[in-house]
DOSENU-266502 format. One record per residue (C-alpha): residue number from 1; residue in three letters; x, y, z. Coordinates in steps of 0.05 Angstrom, whole numbers, always signed. Layout:
+-----+--------+--------+--------+--------+
: num : residu :     xx :     yy :     zz :
+-----+--------+--------+--------+--------+
: NUM :    ALA :      X :      Y :      Z :
...
+-----+--------+--------+--------+--------+
***
This chain:
+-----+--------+--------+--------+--------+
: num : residu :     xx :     yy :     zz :
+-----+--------+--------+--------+--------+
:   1 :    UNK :     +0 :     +0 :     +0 :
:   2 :    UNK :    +27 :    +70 :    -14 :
:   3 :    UNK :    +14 :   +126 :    +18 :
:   4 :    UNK :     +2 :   +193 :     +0 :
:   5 :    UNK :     -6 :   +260 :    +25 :
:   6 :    UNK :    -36 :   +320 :    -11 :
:   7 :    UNK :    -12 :   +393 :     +1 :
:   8 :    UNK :    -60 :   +438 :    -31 :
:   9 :    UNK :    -84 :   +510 :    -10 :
:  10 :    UNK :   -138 :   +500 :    -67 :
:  11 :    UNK :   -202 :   +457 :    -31 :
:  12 :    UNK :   -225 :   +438 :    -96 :
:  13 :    UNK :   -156 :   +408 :   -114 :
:  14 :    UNK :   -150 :   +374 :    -53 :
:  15 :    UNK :   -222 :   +350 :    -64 :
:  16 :    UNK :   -198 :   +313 :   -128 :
:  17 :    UNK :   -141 :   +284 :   -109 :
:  18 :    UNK :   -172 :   +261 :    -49 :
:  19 :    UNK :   -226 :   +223 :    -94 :
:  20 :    UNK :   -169 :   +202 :   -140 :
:  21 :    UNK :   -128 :   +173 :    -93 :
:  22 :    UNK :   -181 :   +133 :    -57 :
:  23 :    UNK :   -214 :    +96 :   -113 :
:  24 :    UNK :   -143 :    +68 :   -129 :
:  25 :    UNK :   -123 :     +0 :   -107 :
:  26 :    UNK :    -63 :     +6 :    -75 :
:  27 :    UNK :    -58 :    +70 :    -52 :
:  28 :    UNK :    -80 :   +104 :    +11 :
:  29 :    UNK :    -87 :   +182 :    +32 :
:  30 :    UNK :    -66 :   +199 :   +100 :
:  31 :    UNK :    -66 :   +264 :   +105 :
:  32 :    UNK :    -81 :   +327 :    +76 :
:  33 :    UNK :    -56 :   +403 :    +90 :
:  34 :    UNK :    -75 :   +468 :    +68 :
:  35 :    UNK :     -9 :   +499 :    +68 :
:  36 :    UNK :    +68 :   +480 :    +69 :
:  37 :    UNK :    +74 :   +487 :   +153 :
:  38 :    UNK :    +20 :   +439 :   +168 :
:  39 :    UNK :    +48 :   +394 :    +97 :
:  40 :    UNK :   +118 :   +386 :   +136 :
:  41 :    UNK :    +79 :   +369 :   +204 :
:  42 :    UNK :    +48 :   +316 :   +168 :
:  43 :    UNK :    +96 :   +281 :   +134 :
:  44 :    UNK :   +134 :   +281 :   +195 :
:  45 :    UNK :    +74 :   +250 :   +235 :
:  46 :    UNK :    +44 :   +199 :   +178 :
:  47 :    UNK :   +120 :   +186 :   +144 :
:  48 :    UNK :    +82 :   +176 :    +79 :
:  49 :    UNK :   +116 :   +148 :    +24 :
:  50 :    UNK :    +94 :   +204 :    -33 :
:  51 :    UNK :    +77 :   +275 :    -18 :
:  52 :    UNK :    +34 :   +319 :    -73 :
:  53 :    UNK :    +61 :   +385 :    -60 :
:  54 :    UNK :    +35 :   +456 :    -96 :
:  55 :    UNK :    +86 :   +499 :    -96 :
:  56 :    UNK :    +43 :   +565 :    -85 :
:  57 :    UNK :    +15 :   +562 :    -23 :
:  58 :    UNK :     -2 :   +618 :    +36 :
:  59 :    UNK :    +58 :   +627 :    +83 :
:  60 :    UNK :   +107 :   +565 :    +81 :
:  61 :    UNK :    +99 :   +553 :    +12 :
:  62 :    UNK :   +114 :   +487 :    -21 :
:  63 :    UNK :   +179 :   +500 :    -38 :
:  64 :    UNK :   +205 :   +513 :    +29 :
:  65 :    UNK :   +160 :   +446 :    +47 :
:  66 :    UNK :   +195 :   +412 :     +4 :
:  67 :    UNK :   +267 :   +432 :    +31 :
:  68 :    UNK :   +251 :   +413 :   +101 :
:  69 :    UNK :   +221 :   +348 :    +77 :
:  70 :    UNK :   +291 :   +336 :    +44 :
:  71 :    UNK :   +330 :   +359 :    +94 :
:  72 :    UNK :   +295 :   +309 :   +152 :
:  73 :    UNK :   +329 :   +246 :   +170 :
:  74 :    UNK :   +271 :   +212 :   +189 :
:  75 :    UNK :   +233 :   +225 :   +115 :
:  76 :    UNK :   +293 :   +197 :    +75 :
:  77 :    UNK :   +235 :   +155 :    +42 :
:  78 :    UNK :   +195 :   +196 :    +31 :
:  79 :    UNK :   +184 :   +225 :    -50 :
:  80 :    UNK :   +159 :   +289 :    -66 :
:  81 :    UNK :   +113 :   +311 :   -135 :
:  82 :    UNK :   +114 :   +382 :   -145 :
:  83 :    UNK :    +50 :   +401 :   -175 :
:  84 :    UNK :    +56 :   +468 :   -212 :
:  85 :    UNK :    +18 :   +504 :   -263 :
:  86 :    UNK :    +72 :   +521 :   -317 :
:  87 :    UNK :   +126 :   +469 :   -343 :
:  88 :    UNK :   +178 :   +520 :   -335 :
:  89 :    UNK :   +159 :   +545 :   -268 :
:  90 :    UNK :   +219 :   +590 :   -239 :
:  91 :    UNK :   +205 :   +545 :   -177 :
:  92 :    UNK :   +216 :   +477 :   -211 :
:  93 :    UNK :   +287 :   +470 :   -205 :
:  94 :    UNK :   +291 :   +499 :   -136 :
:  95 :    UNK :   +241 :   +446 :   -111 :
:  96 :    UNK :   +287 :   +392 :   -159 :
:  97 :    UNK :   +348 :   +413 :   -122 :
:  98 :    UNK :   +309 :   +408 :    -50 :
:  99 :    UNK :   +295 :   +344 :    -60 :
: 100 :    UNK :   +232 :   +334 :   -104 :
: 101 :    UNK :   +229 :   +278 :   -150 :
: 102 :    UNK :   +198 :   +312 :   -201 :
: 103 :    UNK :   +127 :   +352 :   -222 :
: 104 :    UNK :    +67 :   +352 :   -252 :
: 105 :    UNK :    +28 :   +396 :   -284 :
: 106 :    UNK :    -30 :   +412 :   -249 :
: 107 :    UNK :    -75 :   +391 :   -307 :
: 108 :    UNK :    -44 :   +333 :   -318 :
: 109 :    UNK :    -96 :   +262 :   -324 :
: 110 :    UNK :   -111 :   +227 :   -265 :
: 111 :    UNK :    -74 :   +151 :   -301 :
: 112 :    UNK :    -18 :   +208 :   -299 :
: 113 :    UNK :    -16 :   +233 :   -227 :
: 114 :    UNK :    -23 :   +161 :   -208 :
: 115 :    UNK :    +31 :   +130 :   -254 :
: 116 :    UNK :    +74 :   +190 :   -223 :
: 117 :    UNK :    +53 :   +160 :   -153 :
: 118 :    UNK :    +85 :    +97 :   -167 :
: 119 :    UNK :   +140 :   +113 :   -209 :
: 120 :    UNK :   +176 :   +162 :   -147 :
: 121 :    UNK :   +149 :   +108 :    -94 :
: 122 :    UNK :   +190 :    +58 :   -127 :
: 123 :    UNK :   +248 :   +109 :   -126 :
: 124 :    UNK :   +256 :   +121 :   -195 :
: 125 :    UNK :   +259 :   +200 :   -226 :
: 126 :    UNK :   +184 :   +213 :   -245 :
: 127 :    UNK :   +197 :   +248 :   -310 :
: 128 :    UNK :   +237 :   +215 :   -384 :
: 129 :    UNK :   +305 :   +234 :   -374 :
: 130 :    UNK :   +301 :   +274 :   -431 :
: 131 :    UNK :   +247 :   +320 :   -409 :
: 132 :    UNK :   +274 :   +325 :   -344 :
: 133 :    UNK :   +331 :   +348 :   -383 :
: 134 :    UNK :   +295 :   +392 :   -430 :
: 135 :    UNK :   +262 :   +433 :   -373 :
: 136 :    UNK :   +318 :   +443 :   -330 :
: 137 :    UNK :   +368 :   +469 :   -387 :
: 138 :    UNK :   +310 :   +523 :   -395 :
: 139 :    UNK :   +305 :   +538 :   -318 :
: 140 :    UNK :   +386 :   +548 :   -329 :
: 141 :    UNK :   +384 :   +590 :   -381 :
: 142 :    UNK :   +331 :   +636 :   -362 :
: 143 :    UNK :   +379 :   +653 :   -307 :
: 144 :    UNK :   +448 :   +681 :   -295 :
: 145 :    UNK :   +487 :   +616 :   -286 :
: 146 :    UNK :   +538 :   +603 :   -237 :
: 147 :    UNK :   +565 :   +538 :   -228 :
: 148 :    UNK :   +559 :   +512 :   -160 :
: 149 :    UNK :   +604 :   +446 :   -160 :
: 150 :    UNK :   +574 :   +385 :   -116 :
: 151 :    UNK :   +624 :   +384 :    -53 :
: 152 :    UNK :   +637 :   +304 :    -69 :
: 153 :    UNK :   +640 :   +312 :   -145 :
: 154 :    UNK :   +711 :   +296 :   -138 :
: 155 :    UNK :   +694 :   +229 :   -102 :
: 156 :    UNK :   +662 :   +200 :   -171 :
: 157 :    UNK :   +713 :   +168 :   -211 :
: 158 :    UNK :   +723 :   +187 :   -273 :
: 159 :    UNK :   +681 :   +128 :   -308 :
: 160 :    UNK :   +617 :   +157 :   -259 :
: 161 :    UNK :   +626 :   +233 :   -279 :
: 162 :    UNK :   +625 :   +212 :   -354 :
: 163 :    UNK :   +557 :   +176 :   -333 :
: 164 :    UNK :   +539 :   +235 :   -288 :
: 165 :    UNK :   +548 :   +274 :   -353 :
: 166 :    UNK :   +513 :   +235 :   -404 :
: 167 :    UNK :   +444 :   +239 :   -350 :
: 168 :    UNK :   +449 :   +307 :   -351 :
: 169 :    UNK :   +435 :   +304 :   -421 :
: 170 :    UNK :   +376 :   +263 :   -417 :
: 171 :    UNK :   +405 :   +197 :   -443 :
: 172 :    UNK :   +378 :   +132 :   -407 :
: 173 :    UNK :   +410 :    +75 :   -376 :
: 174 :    UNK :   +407 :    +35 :   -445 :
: 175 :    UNK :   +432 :   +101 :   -485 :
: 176 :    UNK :   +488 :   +102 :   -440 :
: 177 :    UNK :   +505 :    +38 :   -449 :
: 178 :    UNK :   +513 :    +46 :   -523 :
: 179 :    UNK :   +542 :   +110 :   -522 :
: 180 :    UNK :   +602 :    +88 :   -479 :
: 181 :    UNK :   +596 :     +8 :   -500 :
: 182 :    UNK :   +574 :    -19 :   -429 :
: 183 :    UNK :   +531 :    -73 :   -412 :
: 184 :    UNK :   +463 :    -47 :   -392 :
: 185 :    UNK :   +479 :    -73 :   -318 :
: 186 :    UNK :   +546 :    -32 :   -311 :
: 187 :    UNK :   +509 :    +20 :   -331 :
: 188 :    UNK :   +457 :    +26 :   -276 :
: 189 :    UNK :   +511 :    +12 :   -229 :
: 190 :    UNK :   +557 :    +66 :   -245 :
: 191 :    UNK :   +483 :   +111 :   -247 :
: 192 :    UNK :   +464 :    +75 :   -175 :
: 193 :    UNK :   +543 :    +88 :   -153 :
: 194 :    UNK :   +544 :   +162 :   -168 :
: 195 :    UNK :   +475 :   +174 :   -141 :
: 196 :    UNK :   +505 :   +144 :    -67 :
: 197 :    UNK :   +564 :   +185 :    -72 :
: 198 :    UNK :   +524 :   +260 :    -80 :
: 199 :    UNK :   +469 :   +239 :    -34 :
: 200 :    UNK :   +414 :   +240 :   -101 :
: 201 :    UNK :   +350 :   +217 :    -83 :
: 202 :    UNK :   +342 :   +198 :   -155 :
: 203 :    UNK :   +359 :   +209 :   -220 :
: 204 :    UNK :   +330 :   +284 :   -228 :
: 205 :    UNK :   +363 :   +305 :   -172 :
: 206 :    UNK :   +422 :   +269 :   -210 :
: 207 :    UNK :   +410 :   +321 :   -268 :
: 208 :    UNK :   +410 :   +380 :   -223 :
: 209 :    UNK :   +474 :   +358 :   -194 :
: 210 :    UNK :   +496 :   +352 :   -259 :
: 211 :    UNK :   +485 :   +419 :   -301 :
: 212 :    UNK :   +500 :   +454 :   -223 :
: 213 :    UNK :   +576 :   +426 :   -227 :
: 214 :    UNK :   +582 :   +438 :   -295 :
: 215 :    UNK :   +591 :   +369 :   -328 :
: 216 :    UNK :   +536 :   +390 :   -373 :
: 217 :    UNK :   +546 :   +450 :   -416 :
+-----+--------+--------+--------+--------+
***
């Protein structure tokens, strides 16, 4: 059973989740909050295993939620879905770098919202590598960059930051595999390796991580 908590400041949001979530097999809603404070509280109480988390909410917003669920010991487990009403949200790579495992558009399908459920419960990134890619190259360039290296980039061998690299750019397990003539399994170990060594919860923190040391150009 997975469970899932909804952060919404929007009733009628909540209202559909809620419904969403409990005419799924498989999935149960524990809690629900209004705003980021009482999200954080939550989580911390239920420990659920996904959080649905609007980033624009009255005073903690979901952002800040969404860094203080990341930055507690005691959620490790826990996954976060940003839900946001514009792909290229200022916020989105903020809430990537805190921690989330991704977002959804807020008018996204409900066989979307709850194939994002499983995919971040299961600990995987919940967006393609490439668009993932795609929407944090945009967040990068709409800014003034400035590289901000990963203190234990230089613990990654040089094998790892070449993989590091290449999911930056969006490429997949099996594209890495052909690009640099592994097997498929070395691959995902190298990925799994690298993502131990920087502390990513998964791969779009990976990504982040990436483009912020500069392995990506």
């Amino acid at each position: 059973m997975i469970s899932v908590l909804i952060a919404d400041d929007q009733d009628i949001v909540r209202r559909g989740l809620r419904a969403l979530i409990e005419d799924e097999d498989g999935l149960e809603l524990v809690a629900e909050a209004a705003d980021g404070l009482d999200a954080v509280a939550l989580a911390r109480r239920h420990r659920p295993d996904v959080v649905l988390m609007d980033i624009r909410m009255p005073g903690v917003d979901g952002l800040e939620a969404t860094r203080r669920i990341g930055a507690a010991p005691e959620l490790e487990h826990t996954r976060v879905i940003v839900l946001t009403t514009f792909e290229t949200d200022a916020y989105v790579l903020d809430s990537l770098r805190f921690g989330a495992s991704g977002f959804l558009l807020k008018d996204a399908g409900p066989d979307e919202i709850l194939a994002a459920i499983r995919v971040v419960q299961e600990g995987q990134a919940l967006l393609a590598p490439s668009v993932t890619r795609r929407v944090v190259s945009e967040l990068l360039e709409a800014r003034a960059r400035v590289l901000t290296p990963h203190p234990r980039i230089g613990d990654l061998t040089a094998r790892e930051r070449e993989v590091v690299a290449l999911v930056g750019r969006g490429l997949s397990n099996d594209e890495i595999a052909s690009e640099l003539v592994l097997s498929p399994a070395t691959a995902r170990t190298h990925v799994s390796r690298a993502m131990i060594k920087l502390g990513a919860r998964d791969r779009a923190q990976l990504v982040v991580f990436a483009y912020q040391s500069g392995l990506v150009d």
